[in-house]
KOLVEXTI-533885 format. One line per field, with one value per residue (C-alpha): residue in three letters; x, y, z. Coordinates in Angstrom, 2 decimals. Each point is the difference from the previous one (the first is absolute). Layout:
N
lumtor = (ala/...)
east = (X/...)
north = (Y/...)
up = (Z/...)
This chain:
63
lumtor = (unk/unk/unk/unk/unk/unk/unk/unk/unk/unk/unk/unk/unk/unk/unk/unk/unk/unk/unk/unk/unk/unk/unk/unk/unk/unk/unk/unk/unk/unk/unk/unk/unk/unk/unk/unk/unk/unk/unk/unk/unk/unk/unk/unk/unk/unk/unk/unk/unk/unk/unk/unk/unk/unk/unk/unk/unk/unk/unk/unk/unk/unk/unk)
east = (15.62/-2.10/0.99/-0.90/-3.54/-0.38/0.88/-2.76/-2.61/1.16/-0.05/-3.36/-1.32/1.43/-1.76/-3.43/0.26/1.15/-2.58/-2.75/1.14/-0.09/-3.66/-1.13/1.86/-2.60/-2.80/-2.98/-0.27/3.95/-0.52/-3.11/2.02/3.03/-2.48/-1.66/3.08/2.84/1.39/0.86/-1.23/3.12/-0.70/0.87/3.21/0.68/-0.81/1.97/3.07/-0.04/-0.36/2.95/2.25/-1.04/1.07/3.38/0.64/-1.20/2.44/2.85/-0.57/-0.19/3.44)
north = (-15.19/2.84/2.53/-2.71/-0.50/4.13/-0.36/-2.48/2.18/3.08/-1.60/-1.52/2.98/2.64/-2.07/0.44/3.08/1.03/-1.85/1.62/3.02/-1.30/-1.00/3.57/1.74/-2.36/0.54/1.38/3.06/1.04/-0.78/2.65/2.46/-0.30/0.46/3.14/1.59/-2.13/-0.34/-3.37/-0.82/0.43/-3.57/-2.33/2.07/-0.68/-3.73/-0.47/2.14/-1.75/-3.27/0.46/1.11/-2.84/-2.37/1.80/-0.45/-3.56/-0.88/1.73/-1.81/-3.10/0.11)
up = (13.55/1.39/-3.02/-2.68/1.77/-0.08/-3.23/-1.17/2.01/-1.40/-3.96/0.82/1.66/-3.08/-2.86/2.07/0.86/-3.94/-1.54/2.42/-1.49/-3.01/1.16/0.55/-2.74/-2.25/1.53/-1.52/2.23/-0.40/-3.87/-0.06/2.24/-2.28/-2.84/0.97/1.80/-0.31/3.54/1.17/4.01/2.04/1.41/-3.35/-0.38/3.52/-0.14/-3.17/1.25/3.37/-0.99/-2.84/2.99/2.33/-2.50/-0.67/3.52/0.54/-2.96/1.27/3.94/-2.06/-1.21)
């Protein structure tokens, strides 16, 4: 019972946190940065990556 509840928090968590990546990889100031330089801020890739993993894990504890 406990893994399936970890596993809810950790799917439900992981699409958050991937789509506040996805938040700041679209924002205005990351689209002028990418723009004039091309570097993408260190924090949507983070958000994005982490939230993919948490939701690979929360699948696999739901099983």
């Amino acid at each position: 019972m406990n893994n399936k509840i970890i596993g809810i928090v950790l799917v439900i968590a992981g699409i958050f946190l991937a789509l506040w990546g996805y938040n700041i990889y679209d924002s205005a100031s990351s689209q002028f940065t990418r723009a004039l330089s091309g570097d993408t801020p260190i924090e949507a890739w983070a958000g994005i990556a982490g939230g993919i993993i948490c939701v690979l894990i929360g699948i696999t504890k739901l099983k």
